[in-house]
C-alpha positions in Angstrom: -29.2 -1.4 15.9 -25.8 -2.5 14.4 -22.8 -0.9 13.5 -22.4 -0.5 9.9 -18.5 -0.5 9.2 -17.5 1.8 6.3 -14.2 1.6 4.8 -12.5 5.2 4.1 -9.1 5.9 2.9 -6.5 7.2 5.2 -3.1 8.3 4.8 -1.1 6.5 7.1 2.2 8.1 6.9 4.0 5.5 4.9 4.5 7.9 2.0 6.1 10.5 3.8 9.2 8.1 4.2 8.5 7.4 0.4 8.3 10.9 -0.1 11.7 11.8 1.7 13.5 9.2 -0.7 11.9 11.1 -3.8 14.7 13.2 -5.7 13.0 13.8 -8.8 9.0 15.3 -8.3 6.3 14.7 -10.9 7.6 16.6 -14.5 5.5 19.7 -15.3 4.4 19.0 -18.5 2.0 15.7 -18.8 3.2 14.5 -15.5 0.3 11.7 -16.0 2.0 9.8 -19.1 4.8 9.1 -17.2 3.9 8.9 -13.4 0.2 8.3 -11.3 -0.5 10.0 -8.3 -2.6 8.7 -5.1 -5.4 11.5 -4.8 -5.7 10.8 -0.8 -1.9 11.1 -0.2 -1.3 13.5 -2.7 2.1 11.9 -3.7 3.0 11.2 -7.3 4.9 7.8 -8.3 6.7 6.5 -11.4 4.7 4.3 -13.1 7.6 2.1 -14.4 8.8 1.4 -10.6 5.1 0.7 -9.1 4.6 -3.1 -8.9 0.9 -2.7 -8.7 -1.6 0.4 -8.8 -2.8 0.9 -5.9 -0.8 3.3 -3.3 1.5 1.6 -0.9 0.3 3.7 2.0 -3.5 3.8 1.9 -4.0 1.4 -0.6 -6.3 3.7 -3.0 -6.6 3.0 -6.9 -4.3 5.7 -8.0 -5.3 8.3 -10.4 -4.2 7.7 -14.0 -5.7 10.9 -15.7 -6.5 14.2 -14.3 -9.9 15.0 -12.8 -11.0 17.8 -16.4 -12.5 16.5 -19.3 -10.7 19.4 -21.3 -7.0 18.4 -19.7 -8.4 14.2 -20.4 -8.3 15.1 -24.0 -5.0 16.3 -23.9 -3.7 13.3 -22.9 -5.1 11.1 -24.9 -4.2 13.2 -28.2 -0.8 12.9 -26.5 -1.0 8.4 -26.3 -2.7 7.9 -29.8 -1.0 11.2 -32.1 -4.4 13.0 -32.5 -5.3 16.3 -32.1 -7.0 17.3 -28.6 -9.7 20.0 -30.3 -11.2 17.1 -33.2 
């Protein structure tokens, strides 16, 4: 039989040197409009810094909205001025 190779997403410890270097953490209130997080390495980055949008560390697409349909509508009430609950 042969090997079948699968690729899975590891943290390799390059964020915890980003993390060290972080002062400000992700901002409580709509942290997504302003920053993306990497949902294997659990770290959050600014979006206007990031060069491209995948994480530095394990290379993952990083997360752009949150996981719940209900917080999902928030945010996009929040980018196009409509109301979350139409």
């Amino acid at each position: 039989m042969e090997e079948v190779s699968i690729m899975v997403a590891r943290c390799r410890g390059i964020c915890d040197m980003i993390r060290a270097k972080q002062t400000l953490r992700r901002p409580k209130h709509l942290p997504y409009l302003t920053h993306s997080q990497c949902r294997v390495c659990r770290i959050w980055f600014d979006k206007k810094v990031l060069k491209t949008p995948r994480c530095p560390c394990c290379s993952t697409i990083l997360a752009i909205l949150p996981r719940e349909n209900y917080k999902k509508k928030v945010y996009r009430a929040a980018l196009h001025g409509a109301s979350p609950w139409n």
